[in-house]
Legacy VTK file of the C-alpha trace (Angstrom):
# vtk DataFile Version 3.0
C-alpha trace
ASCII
DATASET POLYDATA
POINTS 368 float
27.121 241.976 14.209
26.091 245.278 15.765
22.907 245.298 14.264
22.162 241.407 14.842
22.754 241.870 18.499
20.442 245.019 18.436
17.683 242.721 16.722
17.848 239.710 19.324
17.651 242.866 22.175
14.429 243.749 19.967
12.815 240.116 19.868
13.743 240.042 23.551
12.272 243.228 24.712
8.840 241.736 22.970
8.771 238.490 25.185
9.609 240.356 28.326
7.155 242.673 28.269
4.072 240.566 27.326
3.647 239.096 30.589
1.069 236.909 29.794
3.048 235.117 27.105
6.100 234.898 29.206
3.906 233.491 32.617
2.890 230.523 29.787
5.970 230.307 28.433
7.495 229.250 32.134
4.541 227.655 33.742
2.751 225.649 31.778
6.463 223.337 31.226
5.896 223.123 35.175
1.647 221.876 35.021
1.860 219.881 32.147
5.439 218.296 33.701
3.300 217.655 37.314
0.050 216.547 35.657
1.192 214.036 33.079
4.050 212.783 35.262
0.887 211.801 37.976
-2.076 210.927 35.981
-1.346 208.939 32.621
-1.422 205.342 31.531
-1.396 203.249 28.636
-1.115 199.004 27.671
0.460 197.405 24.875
0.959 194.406 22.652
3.318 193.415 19.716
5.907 193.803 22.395
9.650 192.579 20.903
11.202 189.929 22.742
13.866 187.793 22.703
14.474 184.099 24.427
17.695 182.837 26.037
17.327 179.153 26.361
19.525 176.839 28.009
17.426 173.780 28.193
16.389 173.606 24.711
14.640 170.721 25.444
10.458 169.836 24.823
8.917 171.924 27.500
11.186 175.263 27.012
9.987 174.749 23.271
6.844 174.282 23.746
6.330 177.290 26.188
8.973 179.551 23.569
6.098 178.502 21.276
3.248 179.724 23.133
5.029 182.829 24.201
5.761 183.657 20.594
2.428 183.108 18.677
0.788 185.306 21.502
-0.677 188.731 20.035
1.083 190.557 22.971
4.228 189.788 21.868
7.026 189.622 18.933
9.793 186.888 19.010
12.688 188.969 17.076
15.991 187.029 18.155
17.233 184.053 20.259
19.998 184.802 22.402
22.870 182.892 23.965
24.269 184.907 27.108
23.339 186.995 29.745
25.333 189.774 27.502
23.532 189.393 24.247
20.320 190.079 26.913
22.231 193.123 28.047
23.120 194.311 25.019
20.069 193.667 23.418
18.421 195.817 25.877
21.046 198.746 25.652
19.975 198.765 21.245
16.408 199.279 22.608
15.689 196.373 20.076
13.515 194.174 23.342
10.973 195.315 26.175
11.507 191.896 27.535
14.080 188.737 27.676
12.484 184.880 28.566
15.620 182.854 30.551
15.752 178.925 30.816
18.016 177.460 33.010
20.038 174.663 32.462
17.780 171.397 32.578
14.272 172.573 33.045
12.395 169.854 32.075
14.281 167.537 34.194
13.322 169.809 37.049
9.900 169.948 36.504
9.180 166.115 35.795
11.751 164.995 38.677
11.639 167.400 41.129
7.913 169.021 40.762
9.870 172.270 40.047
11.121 174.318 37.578
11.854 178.183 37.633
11.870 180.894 34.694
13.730 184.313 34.657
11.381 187.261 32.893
13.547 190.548 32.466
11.487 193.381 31.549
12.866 196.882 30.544
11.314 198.729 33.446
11.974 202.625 31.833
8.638 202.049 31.150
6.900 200.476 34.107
3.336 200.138 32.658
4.882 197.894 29.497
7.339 195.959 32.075
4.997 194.994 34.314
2.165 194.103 31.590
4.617 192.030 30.218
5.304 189.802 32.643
1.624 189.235 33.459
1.310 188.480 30.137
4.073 186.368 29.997
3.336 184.615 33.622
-0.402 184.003 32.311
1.025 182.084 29.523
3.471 179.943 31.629
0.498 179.635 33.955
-1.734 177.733 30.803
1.257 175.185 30.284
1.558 174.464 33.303
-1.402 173.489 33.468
-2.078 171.043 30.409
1.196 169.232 32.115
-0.549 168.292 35.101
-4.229 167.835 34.119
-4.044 164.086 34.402
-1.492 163.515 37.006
-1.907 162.664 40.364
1.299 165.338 41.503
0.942 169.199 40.408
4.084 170.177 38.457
5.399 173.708 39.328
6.898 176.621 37.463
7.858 179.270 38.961
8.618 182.684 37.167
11.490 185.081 38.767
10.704 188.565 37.327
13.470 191.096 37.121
12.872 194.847 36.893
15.837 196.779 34.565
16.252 200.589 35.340
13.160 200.800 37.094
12.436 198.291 39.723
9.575 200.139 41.718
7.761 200.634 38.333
7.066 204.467 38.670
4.913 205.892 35.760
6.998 209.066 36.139
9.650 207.015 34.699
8.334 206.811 31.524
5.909 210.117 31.187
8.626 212.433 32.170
10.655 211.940 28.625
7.160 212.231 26.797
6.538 215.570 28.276
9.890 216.959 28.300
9.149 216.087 24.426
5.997 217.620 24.584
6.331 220.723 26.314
9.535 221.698 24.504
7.922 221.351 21.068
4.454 222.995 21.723
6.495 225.687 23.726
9.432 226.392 20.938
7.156 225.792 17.745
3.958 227.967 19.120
5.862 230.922 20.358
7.933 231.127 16.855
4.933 230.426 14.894
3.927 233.939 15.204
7.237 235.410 15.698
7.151 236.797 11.793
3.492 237.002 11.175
3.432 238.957 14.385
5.960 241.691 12.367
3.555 241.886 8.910
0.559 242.356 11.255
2.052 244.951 13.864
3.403 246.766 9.818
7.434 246.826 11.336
8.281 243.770 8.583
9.324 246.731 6.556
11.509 248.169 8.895
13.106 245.090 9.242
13.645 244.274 5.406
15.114 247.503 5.121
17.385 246.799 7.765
20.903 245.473 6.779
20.452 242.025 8.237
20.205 238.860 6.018
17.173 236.788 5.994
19.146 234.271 7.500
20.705 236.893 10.772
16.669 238.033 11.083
15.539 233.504 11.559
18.355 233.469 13.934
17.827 236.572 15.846
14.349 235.364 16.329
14.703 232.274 17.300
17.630 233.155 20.372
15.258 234.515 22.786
13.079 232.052 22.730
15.992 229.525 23.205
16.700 231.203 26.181
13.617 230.810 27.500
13.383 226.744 26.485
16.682 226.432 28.537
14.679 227.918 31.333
12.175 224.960 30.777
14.136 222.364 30.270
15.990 223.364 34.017
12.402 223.631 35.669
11.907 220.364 33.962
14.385 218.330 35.056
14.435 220.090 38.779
10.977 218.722 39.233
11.610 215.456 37.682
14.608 214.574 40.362
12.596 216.637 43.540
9.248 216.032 42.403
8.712 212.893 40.701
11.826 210.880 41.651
12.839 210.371 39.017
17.137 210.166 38.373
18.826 211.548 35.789
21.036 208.431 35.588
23.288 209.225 32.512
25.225 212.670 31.460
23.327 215.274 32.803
25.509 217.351 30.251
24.890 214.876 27.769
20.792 215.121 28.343
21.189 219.288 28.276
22.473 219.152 24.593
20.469 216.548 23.212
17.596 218.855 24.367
18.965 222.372 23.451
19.123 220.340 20.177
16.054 219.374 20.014
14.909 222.547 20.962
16.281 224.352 17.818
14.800 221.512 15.998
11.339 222.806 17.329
12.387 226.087 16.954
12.629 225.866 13.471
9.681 224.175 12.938
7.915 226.969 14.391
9.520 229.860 12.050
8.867 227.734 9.252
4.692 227.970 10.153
5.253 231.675 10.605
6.931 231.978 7.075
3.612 230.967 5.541
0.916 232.244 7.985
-0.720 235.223 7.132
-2.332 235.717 10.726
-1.106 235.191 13.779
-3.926 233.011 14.996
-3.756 231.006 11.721
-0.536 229.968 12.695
-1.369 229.191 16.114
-3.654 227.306 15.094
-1.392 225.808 12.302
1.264 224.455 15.183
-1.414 223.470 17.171
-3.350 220.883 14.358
-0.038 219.835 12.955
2.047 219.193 16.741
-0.090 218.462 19.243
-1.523 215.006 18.150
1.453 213.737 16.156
3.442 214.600 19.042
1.061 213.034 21.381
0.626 210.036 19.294
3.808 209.205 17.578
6.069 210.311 19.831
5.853 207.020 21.311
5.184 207.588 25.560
1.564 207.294 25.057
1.202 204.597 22.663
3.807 202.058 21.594
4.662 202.690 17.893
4.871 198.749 17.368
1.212 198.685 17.895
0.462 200.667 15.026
-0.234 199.746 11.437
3.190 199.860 9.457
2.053 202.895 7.614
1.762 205.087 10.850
5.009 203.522 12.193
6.757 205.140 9.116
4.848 208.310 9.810
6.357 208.597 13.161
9.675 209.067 11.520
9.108 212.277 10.593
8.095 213.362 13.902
11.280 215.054 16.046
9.323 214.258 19.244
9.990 210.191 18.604
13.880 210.559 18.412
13.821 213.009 20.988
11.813 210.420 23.805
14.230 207.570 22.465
17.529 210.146 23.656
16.138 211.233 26.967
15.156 207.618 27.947
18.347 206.060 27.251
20.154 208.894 28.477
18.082 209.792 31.793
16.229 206.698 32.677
19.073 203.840 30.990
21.938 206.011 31.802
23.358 205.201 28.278
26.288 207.112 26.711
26.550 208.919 22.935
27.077 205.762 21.118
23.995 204.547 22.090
22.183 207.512 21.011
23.778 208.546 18.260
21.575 207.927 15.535
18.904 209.162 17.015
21.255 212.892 17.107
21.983 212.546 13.709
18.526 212.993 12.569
17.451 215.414 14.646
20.746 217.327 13.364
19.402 216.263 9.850
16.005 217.746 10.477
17.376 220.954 12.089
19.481 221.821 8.945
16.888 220.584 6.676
14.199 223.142 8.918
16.036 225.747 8.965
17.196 225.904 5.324
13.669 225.895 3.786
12.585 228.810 6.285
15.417 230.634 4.947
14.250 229.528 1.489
10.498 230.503 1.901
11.560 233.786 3.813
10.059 236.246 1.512
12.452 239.690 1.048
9.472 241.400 -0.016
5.839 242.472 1.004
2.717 241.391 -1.364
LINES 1 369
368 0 1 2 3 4 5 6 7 8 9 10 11 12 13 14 15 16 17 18 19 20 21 22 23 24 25 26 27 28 29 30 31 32 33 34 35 36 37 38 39 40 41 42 43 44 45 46 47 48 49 50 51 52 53 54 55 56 57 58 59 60 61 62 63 64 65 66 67 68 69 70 71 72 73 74 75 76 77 78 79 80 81 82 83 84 85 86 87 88 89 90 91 92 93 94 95 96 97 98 99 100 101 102 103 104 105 106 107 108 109 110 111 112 113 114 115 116 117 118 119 120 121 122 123 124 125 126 127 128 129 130 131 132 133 134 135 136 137 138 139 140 141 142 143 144 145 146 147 148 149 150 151 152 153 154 155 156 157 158 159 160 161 162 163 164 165 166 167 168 169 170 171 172 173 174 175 176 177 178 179 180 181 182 183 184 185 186 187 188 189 190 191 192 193 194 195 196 197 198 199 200 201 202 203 204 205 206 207 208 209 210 211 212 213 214 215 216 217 218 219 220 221 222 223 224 225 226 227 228 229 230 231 232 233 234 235 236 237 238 239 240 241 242 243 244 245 246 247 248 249 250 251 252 253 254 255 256 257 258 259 260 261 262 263 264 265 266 267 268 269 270 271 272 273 274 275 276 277 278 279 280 281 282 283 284 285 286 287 288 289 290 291 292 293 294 295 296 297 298 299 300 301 302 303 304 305 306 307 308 309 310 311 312 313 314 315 316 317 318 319 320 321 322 323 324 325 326 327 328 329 330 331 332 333 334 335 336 337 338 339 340 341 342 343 344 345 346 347 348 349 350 351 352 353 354 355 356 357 358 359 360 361 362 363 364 365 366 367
């Protein structure tokens, strides 16, 4: 144990005194965090949805109908209470529930009025309020084929409801992207040359010599640069709740494993690419090509994964970044507990283990 401590004081000592690595390591969480948390947007369609109607009577049908064959959204249950809405919403199965009231048509032929509840899961303000525009339009075109011959207007009015983020703040929803972001570029980059860096500096033999298992030297590397994540994800979430205003509505405990988590998951990643590079600015290069865009794209906080063709969606499955955005939005922004996000833990343990035992596999004991 000795020796393994000796070797983490070794991996340490590296970091530390290459200031320029370290100043990226720490500041670029903080840009990226600021930048991305002011400046991005994005749209949707395919949006699931589900419809809680009380009337069920020819006009709620009708406008069910409409709502349903749109392109911008995706009918996937009917619901009968305000709870199935909630807990529809908690699953993350809807972006958006359609109320009737009781009697709607009646309203609208007899008294010129009817009203209609839209409640949009506002953790992701852009989608929410999108949504209800899209929705309202819709309503809007009903309304008016009803009164196109009559002599009185008929009225509907929608009553839009804002969950878990009524003032529809971006920062909301780009905060959880970049957290996902910056933690895997940060942890996979700075690992990806962590062995390379040894065969090209010639101390890899010092180290295989050394009495240290292959799987004590992965570990040893990796610790430091844990360390230094942690440091992220607290600069992270400091400028999230000062900066950006944006709560951390769930466990705050909770939220710090789920990332250390998934920063061992990235981790790994990254001393798998260094198990196979030769150079280190092949596998820079390596973590770059092969975690930048799938993180940016199928992560899910830039573009909706429904949107994409089925194929992709079952790409973004294998991508950590898309279970870690699900976590840190129902944790931070829903203020959900474990058993909501539970799933999503298990396979990011899953793909930890998995990681971590095929770097140990491909770790080679000797030099070609």
């Amino acid at each position: 144990m000795k020796q393994f401590f000796i070797f983490v004081k070794k991996e340490w000592l590296h970091i530390w005194r290459d200031r320029r690595t370290l100043f990226i390591l720490v500041c670029m969480p903080v840009v990226q965090i600021v930048l991305y948390g002011f400046a991005l947007t994005n749209e949707v369609k395919n949006s699931k949805i589900a419809i809680f109607d009380q009337s069920k009577d020819e006009s709620t049908t009708a406008i069910s109908n409409e709502i349903a064959s749109s392109r911008y959204f995706n009918l996937i249950k009917n619901v009968y209470s305000y709870k199935d809405i909630e807990a529809t919403f908690r699953q993350g199965k809807i972006r958006m529930a359609v109320v009737f009231p009781r009697g709607f048509r009646d309203d609208l032929l007899q008294g010129n009025h009817a009203q209609i509840q839209l409640i949009a899961d506002a953790s992701d303000p852009n989608t929410a309020n999108m949504l209800t525009n899209y929705a309202t339009s819709i309503i809007n075109d009903y309304q008016k084929t009803l009164y196109q011959n009559e002599r009185l207007p008929y009225t509907i009015k929608t009553q839009v409801r804002m969950l878990y983020n009524p003032e529809l703040k971006g920062a909301y929803n780009f905060v959880p992207g970049v957290m996902a972001l910056v933690l895997m570029l940060v942890c996979a980059m700075m690992t990806s040359i962590a062995i390379v860096k040894e065969k090209e500096m010639g101390t890899m033999e010092v180290i295989l010599v050394s009495p240290l298992k292959p799987f004590r030297i992965i570990i040893a590397k990796t610790i430091p640069y844990l360390f230094v994540s942690m440091l992220n994800i607290a600069s992270i979430l400091l400028l999230s709740v000062y900066a950006l205003d944006v709560p951390i509505t769930g466990s705050l405990l909770l939220l710090i494993a789920e990332s250390i988590l998934f920063t061992i998951t990235s981790l790994s990643i990254g001393i798998l690419i260094s198990n196979g590079a030769k150079t280190q600015q092949i596998a820079m290069f390596t973590s770059m090509m092969s975690l930048f865009l799938p993180t940016l794209l199928f992560s899910g906080f830039l573009f909706p994964v429904e949107n994409m063709p089925f194929a992709l969606q079952l790409i973004s499955n294998i991508v950590p970044a898309k279970w870690y955005y699900i976590i840190v939005k129902a944790v931070m922004i829903k203020g959900l507990g474990i058993m909501a996000v539970w799933k999503e833990t298990l396979i990011l343990v899953a793909m930890t283990l998995s990681l971590l035992g095929i770097s140990i596999y491909k770790f080679k004991i000797r030099l070609a």
